[in-house]
VOBA-1610 file (N, C-alpha, C; in pm, whole numbers, padded with zeros to 5 digits, always signed):
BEGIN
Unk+01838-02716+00457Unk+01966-02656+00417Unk+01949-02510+00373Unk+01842-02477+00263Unk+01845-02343+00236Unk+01763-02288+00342Unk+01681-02317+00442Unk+01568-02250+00545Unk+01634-02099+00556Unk+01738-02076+00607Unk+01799-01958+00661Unk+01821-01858+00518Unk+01844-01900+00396Unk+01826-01830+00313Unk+01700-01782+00203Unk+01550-01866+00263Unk+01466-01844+00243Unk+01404-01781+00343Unk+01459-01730+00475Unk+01400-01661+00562Unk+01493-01555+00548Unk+01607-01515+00487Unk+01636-01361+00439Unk+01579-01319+00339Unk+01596-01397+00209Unk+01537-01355+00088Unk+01388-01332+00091Unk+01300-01402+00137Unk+01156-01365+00123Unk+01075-01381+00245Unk+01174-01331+00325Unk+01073-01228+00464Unk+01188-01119+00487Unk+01266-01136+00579Unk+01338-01036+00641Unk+01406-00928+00531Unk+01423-00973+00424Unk+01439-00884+00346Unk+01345-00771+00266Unk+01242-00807+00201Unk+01075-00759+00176Unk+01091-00673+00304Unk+01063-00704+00428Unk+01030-00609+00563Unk+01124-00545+00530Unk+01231-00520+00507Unk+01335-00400+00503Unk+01297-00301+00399Unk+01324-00384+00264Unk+01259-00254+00145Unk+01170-00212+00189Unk+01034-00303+00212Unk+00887-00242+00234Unk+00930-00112+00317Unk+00995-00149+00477Unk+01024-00047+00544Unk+01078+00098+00525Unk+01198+00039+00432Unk+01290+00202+00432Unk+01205+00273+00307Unk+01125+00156+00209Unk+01034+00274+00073Unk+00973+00360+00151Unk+00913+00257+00281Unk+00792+00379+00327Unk+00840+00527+00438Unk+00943+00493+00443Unk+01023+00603+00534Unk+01070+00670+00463Unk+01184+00642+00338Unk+01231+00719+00239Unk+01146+00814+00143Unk+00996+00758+00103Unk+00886+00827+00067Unk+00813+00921+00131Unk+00799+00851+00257Unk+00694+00964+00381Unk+00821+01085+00424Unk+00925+01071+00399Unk+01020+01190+00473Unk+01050+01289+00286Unk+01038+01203+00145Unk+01014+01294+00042Unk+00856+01401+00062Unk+00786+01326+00119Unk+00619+01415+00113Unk+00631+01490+00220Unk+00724+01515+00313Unk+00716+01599+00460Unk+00805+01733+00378Unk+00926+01672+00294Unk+00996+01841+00199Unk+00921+01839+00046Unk+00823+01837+00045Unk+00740+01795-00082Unk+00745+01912-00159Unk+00774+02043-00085Unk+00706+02213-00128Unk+00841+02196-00217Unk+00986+02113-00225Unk+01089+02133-00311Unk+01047+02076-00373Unk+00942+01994-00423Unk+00905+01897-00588Unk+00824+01987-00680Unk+00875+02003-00769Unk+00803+02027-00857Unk+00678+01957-00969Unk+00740+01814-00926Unk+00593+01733-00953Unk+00499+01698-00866Unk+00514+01694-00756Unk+00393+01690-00672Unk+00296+01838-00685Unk+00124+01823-00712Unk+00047+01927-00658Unk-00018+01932-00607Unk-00097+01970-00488Unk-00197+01955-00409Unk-00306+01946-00457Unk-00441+01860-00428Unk-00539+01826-00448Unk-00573+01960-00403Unk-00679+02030-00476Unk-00752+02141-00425Unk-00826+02163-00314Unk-00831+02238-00214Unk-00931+02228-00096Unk-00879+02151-00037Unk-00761+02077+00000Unk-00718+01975+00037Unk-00610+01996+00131Unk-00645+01981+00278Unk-00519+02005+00365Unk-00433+01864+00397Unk-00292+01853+00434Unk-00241+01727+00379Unk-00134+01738+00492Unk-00039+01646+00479Unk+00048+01624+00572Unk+00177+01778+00597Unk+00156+01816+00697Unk+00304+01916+00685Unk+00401+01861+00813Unk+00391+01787+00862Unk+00447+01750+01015Unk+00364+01737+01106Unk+00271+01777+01086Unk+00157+01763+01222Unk+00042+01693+01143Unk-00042+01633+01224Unk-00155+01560+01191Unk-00265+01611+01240Unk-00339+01639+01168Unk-00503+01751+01223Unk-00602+01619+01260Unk-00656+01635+01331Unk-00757+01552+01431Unk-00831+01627+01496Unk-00986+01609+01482Unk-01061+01672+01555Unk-01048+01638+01735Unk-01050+01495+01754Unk-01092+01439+01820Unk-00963+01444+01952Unk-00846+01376+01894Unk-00752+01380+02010Unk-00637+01475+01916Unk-00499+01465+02011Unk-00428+01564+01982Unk-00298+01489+01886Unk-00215+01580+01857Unk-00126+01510+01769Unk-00054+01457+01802Unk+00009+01468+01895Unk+00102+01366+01972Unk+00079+01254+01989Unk-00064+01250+02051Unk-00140+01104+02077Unk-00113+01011+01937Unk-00156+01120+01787Unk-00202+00986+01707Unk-00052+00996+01634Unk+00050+01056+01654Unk+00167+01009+01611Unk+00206+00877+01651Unk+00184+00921+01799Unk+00220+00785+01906Unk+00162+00681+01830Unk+00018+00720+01832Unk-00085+00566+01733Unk-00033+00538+01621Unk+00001+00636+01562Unk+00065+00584+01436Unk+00153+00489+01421Unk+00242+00521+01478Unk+00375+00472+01479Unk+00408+00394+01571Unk+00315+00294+01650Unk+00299+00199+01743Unk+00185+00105+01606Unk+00099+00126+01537Unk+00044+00103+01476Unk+00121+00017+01336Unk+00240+00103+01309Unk+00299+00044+01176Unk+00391-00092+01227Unk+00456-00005+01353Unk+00577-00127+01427Unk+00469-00287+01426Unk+00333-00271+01483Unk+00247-00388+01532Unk+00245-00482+01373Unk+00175-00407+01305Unk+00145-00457+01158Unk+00275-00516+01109Unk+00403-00442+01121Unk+00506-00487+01077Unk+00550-00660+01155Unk+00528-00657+01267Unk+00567-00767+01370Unk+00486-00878+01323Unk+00355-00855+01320Unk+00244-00969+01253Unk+00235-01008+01127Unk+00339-00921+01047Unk+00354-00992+00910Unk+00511-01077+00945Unk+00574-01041+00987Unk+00709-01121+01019Unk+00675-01207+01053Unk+00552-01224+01162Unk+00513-01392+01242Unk+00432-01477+01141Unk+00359-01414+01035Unk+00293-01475+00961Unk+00405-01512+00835Unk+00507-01393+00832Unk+00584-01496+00763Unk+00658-01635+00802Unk+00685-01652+00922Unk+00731-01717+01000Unk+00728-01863+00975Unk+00538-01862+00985Unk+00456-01959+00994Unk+00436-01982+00813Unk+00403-01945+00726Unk+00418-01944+00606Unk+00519-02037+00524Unk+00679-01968+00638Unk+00760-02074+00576Unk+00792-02211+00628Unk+00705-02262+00692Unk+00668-02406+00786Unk+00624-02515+00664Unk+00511-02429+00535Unk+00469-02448+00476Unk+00559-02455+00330Unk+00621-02403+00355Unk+00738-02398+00212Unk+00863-02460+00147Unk+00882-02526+00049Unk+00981-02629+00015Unk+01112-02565+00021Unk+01158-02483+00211Unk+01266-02473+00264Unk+01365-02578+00249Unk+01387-02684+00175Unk+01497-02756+00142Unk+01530-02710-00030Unk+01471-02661-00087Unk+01512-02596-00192Unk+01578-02487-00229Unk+01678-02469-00330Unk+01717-02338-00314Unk+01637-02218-00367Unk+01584-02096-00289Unk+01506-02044-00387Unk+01498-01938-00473Unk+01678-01983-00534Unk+01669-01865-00597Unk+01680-01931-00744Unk+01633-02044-00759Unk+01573-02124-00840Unk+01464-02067-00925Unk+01368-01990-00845Unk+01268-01905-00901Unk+01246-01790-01005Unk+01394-01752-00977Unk+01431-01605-01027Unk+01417-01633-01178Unk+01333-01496-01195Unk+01275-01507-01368Unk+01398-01505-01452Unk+01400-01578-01547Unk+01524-01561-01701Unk+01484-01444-01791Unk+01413-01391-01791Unk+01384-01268-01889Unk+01326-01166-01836Unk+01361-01074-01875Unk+01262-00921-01837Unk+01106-00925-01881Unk+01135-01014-01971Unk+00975-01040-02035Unk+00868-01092-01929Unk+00925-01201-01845Unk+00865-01264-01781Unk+00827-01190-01646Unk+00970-01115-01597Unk+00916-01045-01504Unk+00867-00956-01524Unk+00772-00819-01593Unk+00721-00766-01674Unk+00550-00839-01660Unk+00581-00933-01720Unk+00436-01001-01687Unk+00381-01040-01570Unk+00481-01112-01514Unk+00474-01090-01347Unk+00401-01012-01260Unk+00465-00876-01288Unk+00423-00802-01219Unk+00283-00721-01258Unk+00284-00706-01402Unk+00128-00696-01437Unk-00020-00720-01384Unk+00056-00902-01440Unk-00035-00997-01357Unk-00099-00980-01205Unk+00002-00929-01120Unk+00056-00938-00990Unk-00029-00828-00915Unk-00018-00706-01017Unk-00069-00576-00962Unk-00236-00593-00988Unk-00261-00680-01120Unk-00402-00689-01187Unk-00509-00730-01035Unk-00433-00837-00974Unk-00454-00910-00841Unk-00484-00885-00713Unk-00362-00786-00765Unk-00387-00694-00580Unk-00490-00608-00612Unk-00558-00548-00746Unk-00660-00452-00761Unk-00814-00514-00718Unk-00788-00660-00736Unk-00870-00698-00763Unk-00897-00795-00580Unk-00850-00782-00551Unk-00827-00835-00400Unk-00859-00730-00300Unk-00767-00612-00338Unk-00808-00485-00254Unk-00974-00449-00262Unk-01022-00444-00374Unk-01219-00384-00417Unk-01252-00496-00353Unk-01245-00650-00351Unk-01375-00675-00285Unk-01309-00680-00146Unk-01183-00669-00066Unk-01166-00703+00072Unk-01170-00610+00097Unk-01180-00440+00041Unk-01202-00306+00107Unk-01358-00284+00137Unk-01431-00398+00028Unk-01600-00396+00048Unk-01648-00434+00210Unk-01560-00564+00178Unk-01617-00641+00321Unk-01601-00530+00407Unk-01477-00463+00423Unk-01473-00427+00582Unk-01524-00275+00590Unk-01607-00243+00468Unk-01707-00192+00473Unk-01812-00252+00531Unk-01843-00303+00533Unk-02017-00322+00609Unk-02017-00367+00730Unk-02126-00326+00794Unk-02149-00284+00919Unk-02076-00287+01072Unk-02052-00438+01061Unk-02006-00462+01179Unk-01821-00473+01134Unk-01783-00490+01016Unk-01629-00462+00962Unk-01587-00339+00995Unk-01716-00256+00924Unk-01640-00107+00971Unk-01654-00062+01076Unk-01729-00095+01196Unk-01773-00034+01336Unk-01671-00152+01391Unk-01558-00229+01388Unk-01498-00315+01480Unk-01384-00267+01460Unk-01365-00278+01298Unk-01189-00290+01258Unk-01159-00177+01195Unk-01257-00151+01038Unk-01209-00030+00897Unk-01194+00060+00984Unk-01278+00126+01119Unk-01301+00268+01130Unk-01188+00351+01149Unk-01077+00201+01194Unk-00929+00274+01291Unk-00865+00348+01172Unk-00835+00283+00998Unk-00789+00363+00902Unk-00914+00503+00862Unk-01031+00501+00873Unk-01072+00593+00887Unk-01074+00719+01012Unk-00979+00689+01077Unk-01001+00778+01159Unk-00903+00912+01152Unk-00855+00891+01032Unk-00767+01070+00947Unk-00876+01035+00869Unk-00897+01169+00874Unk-00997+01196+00758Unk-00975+01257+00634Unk-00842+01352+00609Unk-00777+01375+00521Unk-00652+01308+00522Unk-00636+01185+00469Unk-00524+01082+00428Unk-00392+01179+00417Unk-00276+01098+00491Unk-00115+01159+00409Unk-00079+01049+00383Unk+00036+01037+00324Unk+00123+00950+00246Unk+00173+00855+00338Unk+00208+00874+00474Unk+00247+00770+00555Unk+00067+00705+00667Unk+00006+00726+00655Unk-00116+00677+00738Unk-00183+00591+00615Unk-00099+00535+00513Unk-00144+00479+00387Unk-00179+00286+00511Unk-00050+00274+00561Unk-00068+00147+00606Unk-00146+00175+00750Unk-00204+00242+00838Unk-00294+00306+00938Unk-00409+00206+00937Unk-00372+00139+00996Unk-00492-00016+00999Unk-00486-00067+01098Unk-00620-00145+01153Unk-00673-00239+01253Unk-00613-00381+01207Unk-00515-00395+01291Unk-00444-00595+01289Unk-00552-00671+01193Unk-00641-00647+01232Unk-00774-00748+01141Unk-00728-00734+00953Unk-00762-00649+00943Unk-00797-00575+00865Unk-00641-00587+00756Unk-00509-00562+00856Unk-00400-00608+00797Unk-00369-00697+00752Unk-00437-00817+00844Unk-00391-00954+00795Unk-00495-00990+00685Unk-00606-00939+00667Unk-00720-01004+00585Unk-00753-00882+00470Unk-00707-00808+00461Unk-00693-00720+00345Unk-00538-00644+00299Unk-00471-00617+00376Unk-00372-00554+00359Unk-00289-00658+00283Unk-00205-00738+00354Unk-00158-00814+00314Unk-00175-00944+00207Unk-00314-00973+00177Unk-00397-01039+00097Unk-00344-00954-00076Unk-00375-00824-00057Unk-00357-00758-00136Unk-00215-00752-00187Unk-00112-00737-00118Unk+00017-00734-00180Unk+00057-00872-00210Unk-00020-01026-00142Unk+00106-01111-00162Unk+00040-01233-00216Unk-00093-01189-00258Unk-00179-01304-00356Unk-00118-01337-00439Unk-00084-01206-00534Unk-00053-01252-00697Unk+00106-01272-00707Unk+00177-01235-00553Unk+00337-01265-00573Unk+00324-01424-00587Unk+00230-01494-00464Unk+00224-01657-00466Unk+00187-01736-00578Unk+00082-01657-00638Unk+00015-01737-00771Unk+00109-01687-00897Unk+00143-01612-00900Unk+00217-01615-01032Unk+00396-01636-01001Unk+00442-01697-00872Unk+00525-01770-00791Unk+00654-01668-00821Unk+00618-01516-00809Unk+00717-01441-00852Unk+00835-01470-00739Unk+00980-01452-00795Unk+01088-01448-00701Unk+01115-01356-00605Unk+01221-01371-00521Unk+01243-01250-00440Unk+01301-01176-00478Unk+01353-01160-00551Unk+01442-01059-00607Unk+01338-00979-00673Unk+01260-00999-00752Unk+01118-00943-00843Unk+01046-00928-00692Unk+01033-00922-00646Unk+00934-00913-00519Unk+01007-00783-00428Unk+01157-00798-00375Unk+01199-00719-00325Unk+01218-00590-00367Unk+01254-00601-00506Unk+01334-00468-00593Unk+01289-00419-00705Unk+01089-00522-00707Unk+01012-00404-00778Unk+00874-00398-00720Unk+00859-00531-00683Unk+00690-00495-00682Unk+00652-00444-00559Unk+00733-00485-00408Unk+00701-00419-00321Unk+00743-00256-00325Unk+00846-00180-00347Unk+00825-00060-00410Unk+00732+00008-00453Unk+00712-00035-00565Unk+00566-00051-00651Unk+00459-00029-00581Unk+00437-00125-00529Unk+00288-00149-00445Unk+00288-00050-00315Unk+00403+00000-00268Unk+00401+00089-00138Unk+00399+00233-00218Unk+00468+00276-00297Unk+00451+00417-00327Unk+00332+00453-00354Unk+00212+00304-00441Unk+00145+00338-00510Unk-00004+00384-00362Unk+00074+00273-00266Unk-00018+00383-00195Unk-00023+00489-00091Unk+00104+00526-00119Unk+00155+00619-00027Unk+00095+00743-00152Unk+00101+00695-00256Unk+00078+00844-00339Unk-00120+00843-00335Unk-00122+00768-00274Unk-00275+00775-00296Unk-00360+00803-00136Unk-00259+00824-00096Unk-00334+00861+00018Unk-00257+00973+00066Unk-00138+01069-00034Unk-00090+01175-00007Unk-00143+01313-00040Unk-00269+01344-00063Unk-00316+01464-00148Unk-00239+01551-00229Unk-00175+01467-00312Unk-00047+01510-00402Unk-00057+01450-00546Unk-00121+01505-00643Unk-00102+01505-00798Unk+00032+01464-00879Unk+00064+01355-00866Unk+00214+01321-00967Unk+00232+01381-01113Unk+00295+01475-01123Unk+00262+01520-01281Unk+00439+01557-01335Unk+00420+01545-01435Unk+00516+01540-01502Unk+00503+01680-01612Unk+00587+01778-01634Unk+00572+01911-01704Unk+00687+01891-01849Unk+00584+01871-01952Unk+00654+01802-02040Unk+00658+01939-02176Unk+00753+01934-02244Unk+00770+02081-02324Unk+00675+02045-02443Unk+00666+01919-02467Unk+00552+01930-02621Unk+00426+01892-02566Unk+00343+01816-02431Unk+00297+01793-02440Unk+00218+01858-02306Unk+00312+01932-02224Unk+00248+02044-02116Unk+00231+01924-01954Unk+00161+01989-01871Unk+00150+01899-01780Unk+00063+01761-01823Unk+00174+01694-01781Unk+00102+01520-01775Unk+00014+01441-01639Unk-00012+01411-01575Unk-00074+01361-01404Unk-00075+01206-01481Unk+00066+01200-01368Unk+00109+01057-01381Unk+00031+00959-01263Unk-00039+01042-01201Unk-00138+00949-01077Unk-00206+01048-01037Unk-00292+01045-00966Unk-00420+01138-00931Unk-00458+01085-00791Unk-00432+01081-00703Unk-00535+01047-00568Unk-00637+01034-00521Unk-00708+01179-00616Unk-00852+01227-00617Unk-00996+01143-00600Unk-00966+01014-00632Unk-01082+00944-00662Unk-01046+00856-00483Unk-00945+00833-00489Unk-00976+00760-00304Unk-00938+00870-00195Unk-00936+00956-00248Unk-00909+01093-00160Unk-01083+01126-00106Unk-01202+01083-00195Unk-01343+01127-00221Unk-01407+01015-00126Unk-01295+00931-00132Unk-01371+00751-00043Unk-01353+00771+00098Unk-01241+00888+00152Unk-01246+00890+00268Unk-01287+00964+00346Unk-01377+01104+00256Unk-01484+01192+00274Unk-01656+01092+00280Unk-01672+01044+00161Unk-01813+00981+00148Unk-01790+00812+00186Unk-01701+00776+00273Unk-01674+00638+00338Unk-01757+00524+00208Unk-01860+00525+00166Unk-01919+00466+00143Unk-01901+00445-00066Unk-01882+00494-00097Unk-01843+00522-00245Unk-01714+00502-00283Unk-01636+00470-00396Unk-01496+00444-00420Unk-01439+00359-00383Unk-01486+00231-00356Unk-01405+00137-00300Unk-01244+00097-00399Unk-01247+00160-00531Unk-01133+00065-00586Unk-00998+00154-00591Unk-00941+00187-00684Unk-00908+00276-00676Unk-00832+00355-00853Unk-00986+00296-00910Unk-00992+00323-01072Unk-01124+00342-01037Unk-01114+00488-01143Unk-01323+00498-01122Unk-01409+00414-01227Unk-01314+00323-01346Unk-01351+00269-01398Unk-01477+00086-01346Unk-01368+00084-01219Unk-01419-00035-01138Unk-01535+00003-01059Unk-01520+00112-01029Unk-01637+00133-00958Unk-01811+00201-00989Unk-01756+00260-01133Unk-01853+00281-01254Unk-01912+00167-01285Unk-01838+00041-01270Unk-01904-00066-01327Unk-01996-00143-01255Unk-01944-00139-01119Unk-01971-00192-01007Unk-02103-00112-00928Unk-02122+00071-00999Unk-02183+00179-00924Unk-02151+00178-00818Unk-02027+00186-00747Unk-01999+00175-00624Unk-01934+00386-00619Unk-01897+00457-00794Unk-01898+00520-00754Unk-01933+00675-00742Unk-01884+00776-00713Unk-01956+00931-00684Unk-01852+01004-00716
//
């Protein structure tokens, strides 16, 4: 009875926000020179409309690009597909939806704690050897990251890290769609659109001067020395010595 409204609420809908954050964001970082909180990472050349590539030309990896996001996008729709085969589609599910701000709050804490912690060791794996010479190399292949080549991934790699990462801690801490649609996927897409934009989030505050509400810098360094920075706190990777 509810199937059709558990296949708007928590697929076809998610694909839409996810979609228009990352379009509505990547087309803010293309007029970025009007923000006054964005600043460029130093030494750091970054997205202006064109994409620098040693190797092939820009047209080509627009094309890749953007044949690249459509694919990823299609294979999470089918995996949602199949997902909800698995799901108590006779329920209504908006049953789920948190009663307090408190709860969702924790939620998402929880949620993000998860995906940090999902992303370091599944960004490890597809580090080593034969991960990164099959699948990682395709997101390595900009070498100075922009804000939209954030999702720039090998199918593999999408389904077994990408997505692992955003939708572990929505399942285990059984967040709703509504908390899923209208914060955490937001959330989770800016956070890495700003991290792979060579753009300083700062905030210019009168008592307390510039603030840097996010920094890039430390996975901006992971896609120069491939091998160092896997997390994307230098705290995790201090601990781990994973970093430089």
């Amino acid at each position: 009875m509810y199937y059709y409204s558990w296949l708007l609420k928590t697929l076809l809908l998610p694909q839409l926000i996810s979609s228009l954050t990352y379009i509505v964001i990547g087309y803010l970082f293309k007029i970025k020179k009007y923000s006054p909180y964005l600043i460029k990472i130093p030494d750091r050349k970054v997205y202006d409309g064109k994409l620098d590539r040693k190797i092939e030309n820009n047209e080509k990896i627009k094309k890749k690009l953007t044949l690249n996001l459509i694919l990823n996008s299609v294979i999470s729709l089918i995996i949602g597909l199949l997902f909800l085969q698995i799901l108590p589609t006779e329920i209504n599910p908006d049953i789920y939806i948190e009663k307090t701000y408190f709860i969702m709050f924790k939620k998402v804490i929880i949620t993000y704690v998860i995906s940090q912690i999902v992303f370091f060791f599944t960004h490890i794996m597809f580090h080593t050897k034969f991960m990164y010479k099959h699948f990682h190399y395709v997101h390595h292949q900009i070498d100075q990251p922009f804000s939209i080549s954030a999702n720039y991934s090998h199918p593999v790699e999408f389904i077994f890290s990408n997505l692992p990462t955003i939708m572990t801690g929505v399942i285990l801490t059984e967040m709703s769609w509504v908390l899923t649609c209208f914060c955490w996927l937001p959330i989770i897409t800016i956070e890495s659109m700003l991290e792979h934009s060579g753009y300083k989030l700062v905030y210019n505050s009168k008592l307390f001067g510039e603030i840097v509400l996010f920094d890039p810098s430390h996975h901006d360094k992971h896609h120069k020395l491939k091998m160092y920075n896997y997390s994307s706190y230098e705290f995790v990777d201090k601990f781990f010595k994973t970093f430089k």
